[in-house]
C-alpha positions in Angstrom: 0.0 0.0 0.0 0.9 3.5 -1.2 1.7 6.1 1.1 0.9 9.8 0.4 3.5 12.1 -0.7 4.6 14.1 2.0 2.9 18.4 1.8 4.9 21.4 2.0 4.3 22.1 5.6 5.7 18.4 6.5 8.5 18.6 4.1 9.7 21.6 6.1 9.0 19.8 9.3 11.7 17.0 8.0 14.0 19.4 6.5 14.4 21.2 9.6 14.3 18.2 11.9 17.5 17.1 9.2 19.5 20.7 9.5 19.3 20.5 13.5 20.5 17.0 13.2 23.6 17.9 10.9 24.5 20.9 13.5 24.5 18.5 16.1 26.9 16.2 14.5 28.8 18.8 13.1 29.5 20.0 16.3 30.4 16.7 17.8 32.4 15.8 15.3 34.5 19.2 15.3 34.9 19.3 19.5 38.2 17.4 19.9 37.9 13.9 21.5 41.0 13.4 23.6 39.9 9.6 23.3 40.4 9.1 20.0 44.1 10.1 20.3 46.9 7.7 20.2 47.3 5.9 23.7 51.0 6.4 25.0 52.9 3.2 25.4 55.1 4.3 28.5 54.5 1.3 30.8 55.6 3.6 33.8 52.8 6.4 34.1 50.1 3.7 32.9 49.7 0.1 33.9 49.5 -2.9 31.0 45.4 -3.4 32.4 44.7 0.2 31.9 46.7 0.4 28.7 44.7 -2.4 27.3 41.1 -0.5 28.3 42.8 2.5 27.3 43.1 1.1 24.4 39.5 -0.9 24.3 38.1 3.2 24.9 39.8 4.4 21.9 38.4 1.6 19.7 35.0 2.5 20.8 35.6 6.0 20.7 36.6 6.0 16.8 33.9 3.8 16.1 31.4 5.9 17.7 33.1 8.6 15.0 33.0 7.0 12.2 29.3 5.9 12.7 28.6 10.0 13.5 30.7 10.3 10.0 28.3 8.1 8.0 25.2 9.6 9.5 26.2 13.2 8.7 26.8 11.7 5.4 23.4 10.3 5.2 21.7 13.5 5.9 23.2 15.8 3.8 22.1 13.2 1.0 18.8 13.5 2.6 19.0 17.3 2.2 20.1 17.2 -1.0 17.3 15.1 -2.5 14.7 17.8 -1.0 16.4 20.4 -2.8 16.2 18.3 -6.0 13.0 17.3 -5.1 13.8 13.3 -5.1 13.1 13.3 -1.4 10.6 11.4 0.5 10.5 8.2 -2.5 12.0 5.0 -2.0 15.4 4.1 -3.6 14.3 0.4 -4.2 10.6 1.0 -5.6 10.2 4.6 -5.9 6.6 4.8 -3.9 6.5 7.4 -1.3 7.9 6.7 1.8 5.2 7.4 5.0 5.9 10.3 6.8 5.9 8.6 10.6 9.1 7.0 9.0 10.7 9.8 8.0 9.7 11.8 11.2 11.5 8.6 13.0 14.3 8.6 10.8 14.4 11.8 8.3 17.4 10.2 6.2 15.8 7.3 5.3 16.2 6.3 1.8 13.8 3.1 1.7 10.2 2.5 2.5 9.4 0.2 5.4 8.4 -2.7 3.0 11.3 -3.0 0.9 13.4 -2.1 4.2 12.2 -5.1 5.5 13.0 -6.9 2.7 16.2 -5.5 2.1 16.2 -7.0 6.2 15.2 -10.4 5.9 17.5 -11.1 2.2 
């Protein structure tokens, strides 16, 4: 079943739900994270255990960037498609995609059944 394409007022609704979003990241992404910086090997100011979680923090710490890297990524696609007036239809199928699922998650580029498709393959 076919959802209605989204109206002007909702459109804006989504566009600046996706701006505030990209700020956010933008920010977090700029503000230095002293975690992500190469852990010191000197064995003398910092024991092997709280190397290795040192370590372990890092990891997760890049990871958490890199995942903030490909959302930002994702919505300035998303923004660019409204400007070019592609946004809001599937990628797979090309029906609309509902508007509770882009209010949930503005830079989606699938609709709910061939994301759960796409899921389950």
């Amino acid at each position: 079943m076919s959802a209605p394409e989204l109206t002007q007022q909702q459109l804006e609704q989504l566009r600046s739900a996706l701006e505030d979003k990209k700020q956010q990241l933008q920010a977090q992404l700029e503000s230095t994270n002293p975690d992500t910086k190469p852990v010191a090997l000197d064995q003398q100011s910092v024991g092997r255990v709280s190397r290795i979680d040192a370590i372990q923090q890092q990891q997760m710490a890049l990871a958490n960037q890199q995942q903030s890297t490909q959302l930002l990524q994702r919505i300035e696609l998303a923004l660019l498609r409204i400007e070019s007036g592609e946004y809001g239809f599937c990628f797979q199928c090309g029906e609309p995609i509902a508007f509770e699922r882009l209010r949930a998650q503005p830079f989606a580029g699938l609709c709910i059944d061939c994301q759960s498709a796409s899921e389950t393959a």
